[in-house]
C-alpha positions in Angstrom: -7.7 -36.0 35.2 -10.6 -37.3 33.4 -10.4 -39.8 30.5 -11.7 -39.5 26.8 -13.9 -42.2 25.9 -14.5 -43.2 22.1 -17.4 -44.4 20.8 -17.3 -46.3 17.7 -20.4 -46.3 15.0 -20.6 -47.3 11.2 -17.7 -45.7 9.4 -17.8 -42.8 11.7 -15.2 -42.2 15.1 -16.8 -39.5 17.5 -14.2 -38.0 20.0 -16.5 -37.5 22.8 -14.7 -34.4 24.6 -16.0 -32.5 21.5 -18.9 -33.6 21.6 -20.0 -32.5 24.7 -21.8 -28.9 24.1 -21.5 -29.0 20.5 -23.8 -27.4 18.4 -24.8 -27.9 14.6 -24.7 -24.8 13.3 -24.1 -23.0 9.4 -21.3 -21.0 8.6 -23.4 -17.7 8.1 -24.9 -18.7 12.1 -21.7 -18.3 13.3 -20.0 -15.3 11.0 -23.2 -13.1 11.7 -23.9 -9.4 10.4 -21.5 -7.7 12.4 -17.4 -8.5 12.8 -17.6 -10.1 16.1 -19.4 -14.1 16.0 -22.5 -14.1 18.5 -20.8 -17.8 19.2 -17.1 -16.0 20.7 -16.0 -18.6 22.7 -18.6 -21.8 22.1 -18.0 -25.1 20.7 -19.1 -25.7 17.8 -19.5 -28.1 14.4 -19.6 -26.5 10.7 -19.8 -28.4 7.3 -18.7 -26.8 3.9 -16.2 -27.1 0.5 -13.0 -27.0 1.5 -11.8 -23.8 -0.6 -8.4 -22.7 -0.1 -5.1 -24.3 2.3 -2.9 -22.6 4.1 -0.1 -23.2 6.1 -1.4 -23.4 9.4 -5.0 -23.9 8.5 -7.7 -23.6 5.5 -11.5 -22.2 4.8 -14.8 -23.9 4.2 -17.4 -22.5 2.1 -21.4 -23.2 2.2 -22.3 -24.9 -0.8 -24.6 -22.7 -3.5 -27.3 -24.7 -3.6 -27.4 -23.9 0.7 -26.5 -20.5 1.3 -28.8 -18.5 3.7 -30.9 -15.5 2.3 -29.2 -12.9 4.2 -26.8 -11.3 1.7 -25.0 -10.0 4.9 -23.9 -12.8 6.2 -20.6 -14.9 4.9 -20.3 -17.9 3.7 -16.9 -18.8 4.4 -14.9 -19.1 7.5 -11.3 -20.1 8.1 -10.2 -23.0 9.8 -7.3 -22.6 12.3 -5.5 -25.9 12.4 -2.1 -24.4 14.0 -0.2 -26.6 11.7 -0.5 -27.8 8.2 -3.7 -29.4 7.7 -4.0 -33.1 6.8 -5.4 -34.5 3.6 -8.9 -34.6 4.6 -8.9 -30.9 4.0 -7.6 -31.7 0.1 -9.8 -28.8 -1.9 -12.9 -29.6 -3.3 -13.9 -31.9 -0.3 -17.0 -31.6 1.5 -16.4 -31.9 5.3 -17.7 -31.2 8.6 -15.5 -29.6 11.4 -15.2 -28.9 15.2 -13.6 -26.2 17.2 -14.0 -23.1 19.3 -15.3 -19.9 17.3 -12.6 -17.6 18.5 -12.2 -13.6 17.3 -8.6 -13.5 16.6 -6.2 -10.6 16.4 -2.1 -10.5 15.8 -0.5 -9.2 19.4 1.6 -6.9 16.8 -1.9 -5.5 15.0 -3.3 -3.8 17.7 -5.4 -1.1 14.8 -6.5 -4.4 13.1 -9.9 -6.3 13.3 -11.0 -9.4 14.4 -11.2 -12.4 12.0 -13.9 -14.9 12.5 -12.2 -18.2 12.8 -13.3 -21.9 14.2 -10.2 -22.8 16.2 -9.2 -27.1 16.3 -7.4 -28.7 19.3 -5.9 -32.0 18.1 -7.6 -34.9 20.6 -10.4 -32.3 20.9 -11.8 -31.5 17.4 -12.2 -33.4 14.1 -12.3 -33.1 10.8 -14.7 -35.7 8.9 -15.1 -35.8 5.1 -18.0 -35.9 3.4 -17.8 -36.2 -0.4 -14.3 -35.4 -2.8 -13.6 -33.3 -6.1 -16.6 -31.4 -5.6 -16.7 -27.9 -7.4 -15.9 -24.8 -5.7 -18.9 -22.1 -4.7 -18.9 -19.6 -7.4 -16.6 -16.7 -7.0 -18.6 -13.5 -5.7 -17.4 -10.3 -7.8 -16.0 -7.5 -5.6 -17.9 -4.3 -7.1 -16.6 -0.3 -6.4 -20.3 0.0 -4.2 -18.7 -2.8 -1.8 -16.1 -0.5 -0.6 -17.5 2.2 1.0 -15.9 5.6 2.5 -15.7 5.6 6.6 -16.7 1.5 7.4 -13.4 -0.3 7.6 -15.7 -3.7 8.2 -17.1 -3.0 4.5 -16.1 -6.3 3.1 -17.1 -8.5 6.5 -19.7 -9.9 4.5 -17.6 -11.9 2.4 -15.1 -12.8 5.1 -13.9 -16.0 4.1 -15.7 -16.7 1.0 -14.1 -17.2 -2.8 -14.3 -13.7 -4.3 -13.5 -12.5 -7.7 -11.9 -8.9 -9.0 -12.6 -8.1 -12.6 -9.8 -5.5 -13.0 -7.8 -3.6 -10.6 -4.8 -1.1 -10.3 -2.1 -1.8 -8.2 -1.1 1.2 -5.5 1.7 -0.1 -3.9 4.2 -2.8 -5.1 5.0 -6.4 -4.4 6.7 -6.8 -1.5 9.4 -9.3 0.1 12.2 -10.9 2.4 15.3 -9.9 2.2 18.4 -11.2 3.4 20.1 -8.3 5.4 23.6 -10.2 4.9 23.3 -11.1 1.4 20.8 -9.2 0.2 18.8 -11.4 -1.8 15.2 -11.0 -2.0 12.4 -13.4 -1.9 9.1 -12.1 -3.3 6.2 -12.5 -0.6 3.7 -12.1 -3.5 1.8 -9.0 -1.4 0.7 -6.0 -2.7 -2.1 -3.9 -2.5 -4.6 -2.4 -4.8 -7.8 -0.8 -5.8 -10.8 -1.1 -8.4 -10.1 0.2 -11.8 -11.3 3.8 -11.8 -11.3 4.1 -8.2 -8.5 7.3 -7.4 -5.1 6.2 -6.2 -6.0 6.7 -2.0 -3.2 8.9 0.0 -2.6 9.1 3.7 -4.8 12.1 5.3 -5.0 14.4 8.0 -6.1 13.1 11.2 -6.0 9.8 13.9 -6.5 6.9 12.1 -10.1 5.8 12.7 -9.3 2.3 13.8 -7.3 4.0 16.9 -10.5 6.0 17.1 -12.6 2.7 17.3 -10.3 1.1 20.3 -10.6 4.5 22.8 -12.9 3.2 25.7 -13.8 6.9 26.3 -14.6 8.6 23.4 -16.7 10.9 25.1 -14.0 12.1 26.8 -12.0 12.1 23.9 -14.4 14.2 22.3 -14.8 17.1 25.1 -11.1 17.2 25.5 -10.2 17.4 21.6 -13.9 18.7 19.8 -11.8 19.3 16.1 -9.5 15.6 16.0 -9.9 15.0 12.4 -9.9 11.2 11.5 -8.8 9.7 9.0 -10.9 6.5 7.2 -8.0 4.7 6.5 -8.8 4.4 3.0 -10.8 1.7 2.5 -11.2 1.3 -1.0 -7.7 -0.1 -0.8 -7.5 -4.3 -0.9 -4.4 -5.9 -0.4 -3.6 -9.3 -2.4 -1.7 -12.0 -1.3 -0.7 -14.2 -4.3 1.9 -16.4 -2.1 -0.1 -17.3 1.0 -2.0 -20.6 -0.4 -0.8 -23.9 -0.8 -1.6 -27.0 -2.4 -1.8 -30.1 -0.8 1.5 -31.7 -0.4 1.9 -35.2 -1.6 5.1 -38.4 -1.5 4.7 -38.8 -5.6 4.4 -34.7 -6.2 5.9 -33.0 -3.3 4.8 -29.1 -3.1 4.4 -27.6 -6.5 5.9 -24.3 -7.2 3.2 -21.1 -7.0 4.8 -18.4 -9.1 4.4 -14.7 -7.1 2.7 -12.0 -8.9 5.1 -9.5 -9.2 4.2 -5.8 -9.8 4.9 -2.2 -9.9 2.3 1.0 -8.9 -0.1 1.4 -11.6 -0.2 -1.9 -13.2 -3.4 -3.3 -14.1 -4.3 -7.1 -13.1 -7.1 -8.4 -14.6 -9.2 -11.7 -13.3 -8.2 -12.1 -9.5 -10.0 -15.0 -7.8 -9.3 -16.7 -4.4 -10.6 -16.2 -0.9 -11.3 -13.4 1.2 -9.0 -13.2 3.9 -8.4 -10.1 7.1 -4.6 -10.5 7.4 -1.9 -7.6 8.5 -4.6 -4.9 8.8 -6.2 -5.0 5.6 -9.1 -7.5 4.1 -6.6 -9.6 1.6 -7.6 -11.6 -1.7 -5.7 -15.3 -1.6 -5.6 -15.6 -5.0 -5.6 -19.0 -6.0 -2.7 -21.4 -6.9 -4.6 -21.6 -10.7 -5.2 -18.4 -10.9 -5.2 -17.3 -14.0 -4.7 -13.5 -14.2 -3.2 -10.9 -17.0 -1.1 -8.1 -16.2 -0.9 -5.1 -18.1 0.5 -1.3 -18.2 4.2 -1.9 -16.0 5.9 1.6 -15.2 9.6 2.9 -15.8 11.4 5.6 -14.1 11.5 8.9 -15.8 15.0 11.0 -15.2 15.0 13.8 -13.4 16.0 17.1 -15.1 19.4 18.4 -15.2 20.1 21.3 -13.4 20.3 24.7 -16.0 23.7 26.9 -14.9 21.8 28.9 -13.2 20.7 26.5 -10.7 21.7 23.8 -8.3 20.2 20.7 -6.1 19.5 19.7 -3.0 18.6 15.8 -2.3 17.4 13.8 0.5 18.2 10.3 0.5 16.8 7.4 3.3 19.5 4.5 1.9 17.6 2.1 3.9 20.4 0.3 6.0 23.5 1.2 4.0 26.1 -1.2 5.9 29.1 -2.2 4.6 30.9 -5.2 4.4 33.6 -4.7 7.8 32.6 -5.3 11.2 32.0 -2.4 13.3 32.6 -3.3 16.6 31.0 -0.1 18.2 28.0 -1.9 16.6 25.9 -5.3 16.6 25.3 -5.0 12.7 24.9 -7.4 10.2 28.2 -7.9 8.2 26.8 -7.7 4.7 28.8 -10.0 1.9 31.1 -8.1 -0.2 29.3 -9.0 -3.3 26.0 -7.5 -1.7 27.9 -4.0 -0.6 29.5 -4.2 -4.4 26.0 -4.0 -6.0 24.6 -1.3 -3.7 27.2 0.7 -4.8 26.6 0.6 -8.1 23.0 0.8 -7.7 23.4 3.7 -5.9 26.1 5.6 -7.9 24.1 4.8 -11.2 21.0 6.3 -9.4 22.6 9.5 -8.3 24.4 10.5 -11.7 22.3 8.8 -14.5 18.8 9.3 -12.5 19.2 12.1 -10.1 21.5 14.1 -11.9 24.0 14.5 -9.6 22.8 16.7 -7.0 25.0 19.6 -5.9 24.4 18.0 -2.0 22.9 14.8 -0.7 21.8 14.6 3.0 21.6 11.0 3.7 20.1 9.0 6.2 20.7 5.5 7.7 24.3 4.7 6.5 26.5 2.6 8.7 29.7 5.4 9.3 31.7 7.8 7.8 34.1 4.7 6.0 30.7 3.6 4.3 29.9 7.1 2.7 33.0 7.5 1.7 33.3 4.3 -0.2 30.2 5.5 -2.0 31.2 8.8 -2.6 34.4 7.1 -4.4 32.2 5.3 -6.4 30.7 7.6 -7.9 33.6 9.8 -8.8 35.4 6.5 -10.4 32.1 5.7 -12.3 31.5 9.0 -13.5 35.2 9.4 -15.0 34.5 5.9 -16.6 31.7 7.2 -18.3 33.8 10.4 -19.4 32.3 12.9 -17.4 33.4 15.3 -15.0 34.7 14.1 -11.7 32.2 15.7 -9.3 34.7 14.7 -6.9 32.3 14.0 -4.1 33.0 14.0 -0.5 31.5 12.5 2.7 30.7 14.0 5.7 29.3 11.9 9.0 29.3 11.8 12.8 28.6 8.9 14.9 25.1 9.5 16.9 23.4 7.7 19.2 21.3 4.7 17.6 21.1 1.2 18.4 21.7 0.1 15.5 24.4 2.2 14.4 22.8 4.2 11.5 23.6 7.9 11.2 23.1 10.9 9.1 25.5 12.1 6.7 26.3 14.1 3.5 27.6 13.6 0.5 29.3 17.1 -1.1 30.0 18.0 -4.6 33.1 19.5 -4.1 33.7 20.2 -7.6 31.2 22.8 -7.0 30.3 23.4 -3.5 32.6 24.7 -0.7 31.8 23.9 2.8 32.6 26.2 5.9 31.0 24.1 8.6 29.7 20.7 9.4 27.9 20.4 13.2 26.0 17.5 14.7 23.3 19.4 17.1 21.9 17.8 20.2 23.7 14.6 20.9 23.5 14.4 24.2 20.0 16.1 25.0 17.8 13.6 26.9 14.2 13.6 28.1 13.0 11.9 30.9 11.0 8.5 29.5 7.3 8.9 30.8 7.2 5.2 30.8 10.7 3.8 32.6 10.9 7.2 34.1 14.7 7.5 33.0 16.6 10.2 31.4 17.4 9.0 27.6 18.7 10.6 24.9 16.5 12.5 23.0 18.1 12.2 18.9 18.9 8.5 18.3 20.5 10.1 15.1 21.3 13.3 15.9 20.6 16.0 12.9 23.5 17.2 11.2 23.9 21.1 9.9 26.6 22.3 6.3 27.6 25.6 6.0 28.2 26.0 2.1 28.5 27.8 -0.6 28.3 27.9 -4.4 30.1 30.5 -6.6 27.3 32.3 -8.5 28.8 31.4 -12.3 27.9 35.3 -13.0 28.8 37.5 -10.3 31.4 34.7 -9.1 30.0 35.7 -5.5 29.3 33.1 -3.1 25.6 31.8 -2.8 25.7 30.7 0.5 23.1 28.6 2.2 22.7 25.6 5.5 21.5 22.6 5.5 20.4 20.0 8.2 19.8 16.3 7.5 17.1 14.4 9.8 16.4 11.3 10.7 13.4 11.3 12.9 12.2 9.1 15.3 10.0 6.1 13.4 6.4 5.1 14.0 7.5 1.7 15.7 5.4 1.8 18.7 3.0 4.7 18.1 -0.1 2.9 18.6 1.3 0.3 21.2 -0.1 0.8 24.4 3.0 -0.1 26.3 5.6 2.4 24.1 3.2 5.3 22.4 3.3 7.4 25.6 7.2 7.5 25.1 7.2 7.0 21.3 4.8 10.4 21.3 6.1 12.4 23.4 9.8 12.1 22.1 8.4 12.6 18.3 6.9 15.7 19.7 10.2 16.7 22.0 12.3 16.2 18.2 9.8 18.3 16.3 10.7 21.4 18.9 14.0 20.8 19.4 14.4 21.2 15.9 12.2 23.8 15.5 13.9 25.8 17.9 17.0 25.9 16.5 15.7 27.0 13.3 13.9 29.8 15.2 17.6 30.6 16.9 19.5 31.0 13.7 16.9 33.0 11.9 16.7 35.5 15.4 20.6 35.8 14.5 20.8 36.2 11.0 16.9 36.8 9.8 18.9 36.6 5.8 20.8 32.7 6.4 19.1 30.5 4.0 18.1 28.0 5.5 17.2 23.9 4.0 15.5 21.5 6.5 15.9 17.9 4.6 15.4 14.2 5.6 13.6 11.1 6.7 11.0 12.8 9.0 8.6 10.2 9.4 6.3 12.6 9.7 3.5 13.5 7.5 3.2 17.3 5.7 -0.1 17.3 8.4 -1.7 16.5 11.6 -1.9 13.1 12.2 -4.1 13.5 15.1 -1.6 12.7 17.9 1.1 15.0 17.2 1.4 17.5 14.7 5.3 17.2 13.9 5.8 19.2 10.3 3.3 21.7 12.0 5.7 22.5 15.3 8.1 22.7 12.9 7.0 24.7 10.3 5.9 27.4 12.7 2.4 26.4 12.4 1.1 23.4 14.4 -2.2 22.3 14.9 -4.3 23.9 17.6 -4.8 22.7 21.1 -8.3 21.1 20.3 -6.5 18.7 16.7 -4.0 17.2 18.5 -3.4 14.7 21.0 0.5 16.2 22.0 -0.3 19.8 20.8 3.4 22.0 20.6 3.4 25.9 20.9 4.1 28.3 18.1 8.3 28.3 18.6 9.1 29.9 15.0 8.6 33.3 13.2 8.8 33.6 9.9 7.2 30.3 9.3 8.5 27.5 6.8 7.7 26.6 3.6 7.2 22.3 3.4 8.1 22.6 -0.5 6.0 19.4 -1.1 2.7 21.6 -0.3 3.5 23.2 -3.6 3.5 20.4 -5.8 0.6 18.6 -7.8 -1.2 16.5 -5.1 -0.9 13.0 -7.0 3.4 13.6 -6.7 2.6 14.0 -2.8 4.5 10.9 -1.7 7.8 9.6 -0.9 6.8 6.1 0.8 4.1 3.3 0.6 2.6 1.7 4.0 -0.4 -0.2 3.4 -1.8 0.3 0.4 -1.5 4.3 1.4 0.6 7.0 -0.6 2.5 9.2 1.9 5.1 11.7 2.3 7.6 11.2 5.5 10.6 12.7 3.5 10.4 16.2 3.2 12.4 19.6 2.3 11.2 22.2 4.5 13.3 26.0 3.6 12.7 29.1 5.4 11.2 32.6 3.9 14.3 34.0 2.5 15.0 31.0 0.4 12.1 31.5 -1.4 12.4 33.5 -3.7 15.7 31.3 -5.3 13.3 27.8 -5.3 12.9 27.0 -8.6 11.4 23.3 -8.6 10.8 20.1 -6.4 9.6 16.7 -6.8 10.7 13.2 -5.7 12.9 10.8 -7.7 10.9 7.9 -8.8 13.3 4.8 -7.7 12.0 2.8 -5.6 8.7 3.5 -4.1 6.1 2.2 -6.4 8.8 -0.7 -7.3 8.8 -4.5 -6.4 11.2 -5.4 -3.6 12.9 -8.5 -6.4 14.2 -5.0 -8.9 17.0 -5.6 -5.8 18.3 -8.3 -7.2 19.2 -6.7 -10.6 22.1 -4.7 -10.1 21.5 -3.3 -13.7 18.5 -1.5 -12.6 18.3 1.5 -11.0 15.1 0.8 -8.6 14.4 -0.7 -5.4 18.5 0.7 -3.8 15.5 1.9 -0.8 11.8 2.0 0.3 11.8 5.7 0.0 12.0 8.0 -2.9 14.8 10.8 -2.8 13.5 14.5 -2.7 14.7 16.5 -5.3 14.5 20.5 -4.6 16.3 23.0 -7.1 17.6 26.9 -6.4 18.6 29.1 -8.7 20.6 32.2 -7.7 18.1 34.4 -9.1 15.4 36.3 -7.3 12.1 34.8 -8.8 8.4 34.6 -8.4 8.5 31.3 -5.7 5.6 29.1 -5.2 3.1 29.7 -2.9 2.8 27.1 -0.3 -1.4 25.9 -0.4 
């Protein structure tokens, strides 16, 4: 093994292993014009401001007085020191650095880019300072002409350097950490946004282009599927991190407290400035510690209208891991405290009677067991007899299915008013064979779950009746992972036609049953390029040539998605990424439409941050999707047209 030898000059100690192949080069050398460094992989030495810290590294910035011509090269990089750095990267110092220039991407971000980053090795690299309490490069201001439609490099440029946002509107909410046994969240001072007058960005139709990008044969892909839409993965949308810098950590001080920026959809934040960062997919603003910003235009829930005697409602409802506070042992589950399980409840019974109106049925998804729902279906009867109304004397309804983590799909019945002939769990023990492990699996983690009911028509006194099936889809975990998206796709696509044939087999058998399709779908109301799941099961899926896992026509008269009928800015039930999208849907069949009188999604929790949790007085943040709302009425009327 061979030694390290150091040499010792004036004030200065030289580690010689870095030394060897070194090169003196700026910060704009080695970030380039494009996103990969023309250095990938060489040793190298930069010198800059220290800018920002982080917890595992920090960023250097050129000084103004030195900064290249070229207004498309950065002028920042980030350091990578694998742990906290020391003191001689305080902010505001000048210093010169050694490492590797590596392209790095998370093993769990296989869509995202590369970031630029010099890479240390303690006993390889150095860090040496140069002057202290120097001021900061000037902040460059983020304009609407620096995010442009189909680049999602667009900001490369300023990789790394201190950046500036004059006003911007926030499209999805903060975000945090939350305890799954207590409950309690901790802010992670994310959310994502766009520049003030730029339009609030949706998901849309097509493969997202970044799964485009990483196809080594696009020519094939291109003679096998000619019409693949893609999508540009909106890239107008920023995210900012308002948690992720530090401050240098001292004995006298210790590490002062950073408050989080906390913020609904539709707030404006004026005066961002930190560093420009490419973290968890998306190019992020570190705002820093100082920051001083204003927030203005916060958002409340609006109710949702009660139902006139004429009409009733339908809900879906994702409760987002709705355990209760005994141990399961069919399950491995968290055991949830019985304070946490206490304000759920209350969340969620407030949110069903004061918000949602009480719908006539709920399908739910994700809840623990049948003991669970009914605890919450008691809840709300006692609450709504302590307010001095009606008891809507709800019951639960719930069969065990087949998911690892022991969350199932139920209903919760208004008995007061509804009457239920039949309750059936459909397809628990189908299986598919797994392309990957080539063994036969079950094909519905949580199998859907069909009600036969009725409601007495307060004018004839003649039974409306009508069925309804609660999904709970397979998720999106693993779609673009090259080891799981073979199997991930192709069971999505096996779910969409299984389901899609039974509606097809009940309308054969009775073309007038009125039929409701309801649920977490995770699924969007289009082709996503790889398989076309609302399409199948609609009756209408995307042609052979638009579609990676293309599914044949399997139902006549087609569906009606109801949320193609509504204003397009209402078009969402969830938030991933900055990006507006529906995965919760309520899908009815020809006959029943003609008795739809409305639909929309209740407001609660979507465009919320993750700490409205905490505050068991408020009716948001009980999930991370909205509740679809659909009303019928048990007169024949003029229905929307789907678009």
């Amino acid at each position: 093994m061979k030694k390290l030898f150091l040499a010792f000059l004036p004030g200065v100690l030289f580690f010689a292993s870095s030394a060897l192949g070194q090169k003196d080069i700026s910060i704009a050398q080695v970030q380039g014009e494009t996103n990969i460094s023309q250095y990938n992989g060489q040793s190298v030495r930069v010198s800059g401001i220290v800018t920002a810290r982080l917890r595992s590294g920090f960023f250097i910035q050129t000084p103004d007085d030195k900064v290249d011509a070229n207004p498309k090269t950065s002028e920042g990089i980030y350091i990578y020191t694998r742990t906290e750095p020391s003191a001689d990267a305080a902010v505001g110092n000048t210093v010169s650095v050694t490492g590797s220039v590596e392209e790095f991407r998370r093993d769990n971000e296989p869509l995202s880019l590369t970031i630029t980053e010099i890479s240390m090795r303690a006993g390889r690299d150095e860090i040496r300072v140069g002057s202290k309490s120097n001021l900061l490069p000037k902040a460059a201001v983020l304009t609407v002409t620096d995010f442009m439609a189909n680049s999602i490099d667009q900001l490369e440029k300023y990789e790394g350097m201190r950046v500036q946002i004059g006003e911007l509107v926030v499209v999805a909410p903060t975000g945090g950490r939350i305890d799954s046994k207590t409950g309690f969240v901790v802010s992670d001072g994310a959310f994502f946004g766009v520049l003030k007058a730029v339009p609030r960005p949706f998901r849309e139709p097509g493969m997202d282009i970044r799964e485009y990008i990483s196809f080594a044969d696009k020519d094939k892909l291109k003679r096998d599927f000619p019409k693949l839409p893609i999508f540009d993965s909106n890239p107008e949308i920023i995210r900012i991190d308002s948690d992720e810098q530090i401050v240098l950590k001292t004995e006298e001080s210790g590490r002062a407290v950073k408050p989080t920026i906390d913020v609904a959809t539709q707030t404006e934040v004026k005066n961002l400035v930190g560093v420009l960062h490419y973290t968890n997919g998306k190019y992020t603003l570190l705002t820093d510690p100082g920051n001083q910003h204003s927030v203005s235009n916060s958002i409340k829930p609006n109710l949702l209208p009660i139902p006139t005697e004429r009409q009733f409602s339908v809900a879906g409802m994702n409760l987002e891991n709705f355990f209760d506070d005994q141990d399961d042992p069919e399950i491995k589950e968290d055991v949830v405290s019985p304070e946490l399980f206490q304000r759920r409840l209350k969340k969620l019974s407030r949110a069903i009677r004061d918000f949602m109106q009480s719908p006539d049925i709920i399908g739910v998804t994700e809840v623990e067991n049948l003991a669970a729902l009914k605890r919450l279906a008691a809840a709300i009867n006692s609450d709504a007899v302590a307010a001095g109304k009606p008891d809507p004397k709800y019951e639960a309804y719930l069969v065990d299915g087949n998911d690892g983590r022991g969350i199932d799909n139920g209903f919760l019945v208004k008995t007061s008013r509804v009457k239920v002939s039949e309750s059936k769990q459909l397809g628990k023990n189908d299986k598919y064979k797994n392309p990957n492990t080539k063994d036969d699996i079950f094909l519905n983690d949580r199998p859907p779950l069909m009600l036969r009911a009725s409601i007495d028509d307060p004018k004839t006194s003649k039974p409306f009746e009508f069925t309804v099936v609660v999904n709970h889809m397979k998720s999106f975990l693993g779609y673009n992972d090259p080891k799981q998206q073979d199997n991930v796709r192709i069971k999505k696509r096996l779910q969409a036609e299984f389901l899609a044939r039974f509606v097809q087999e009940r309308q054969k058998a009775d073309p007038n049953e009125r039929i409701i399709l309801l649920g977490d779908f995770n699924a969007f109301q289009f082709n996503d390029g790889i398989v076309d799941m609302i399409g199948t099961i609609k009756g209408k899926p995307a042609p052979k040539p638009e579609v990676l896992n293309p599914s044949e026509d399997l139902v006549d008269p087609d569906l009606i998605n109801l949320v193609d009928v509504i204003d397009f800015k209402q078009r969402y039930s969830y938030s991933f990424d900055g990006n507006a999208q529906v995965l919760d849907h309520i899908i009815i069949n020809e006959v029943l439409r003609k008795h739809t009188s409305g639909f929309g999604y209740a407001r609660l929790n979507a465009d919320f941050p993750q700490i409205y949790r905490n505050d068991a007085t408020r009716l948001e943040r009980f999930s991370d999707h909205d509740p679809a709302v659909a009303y019928f009425t048990f007169d024949d009327m003029t229905a929307p047209k789907a678009k």
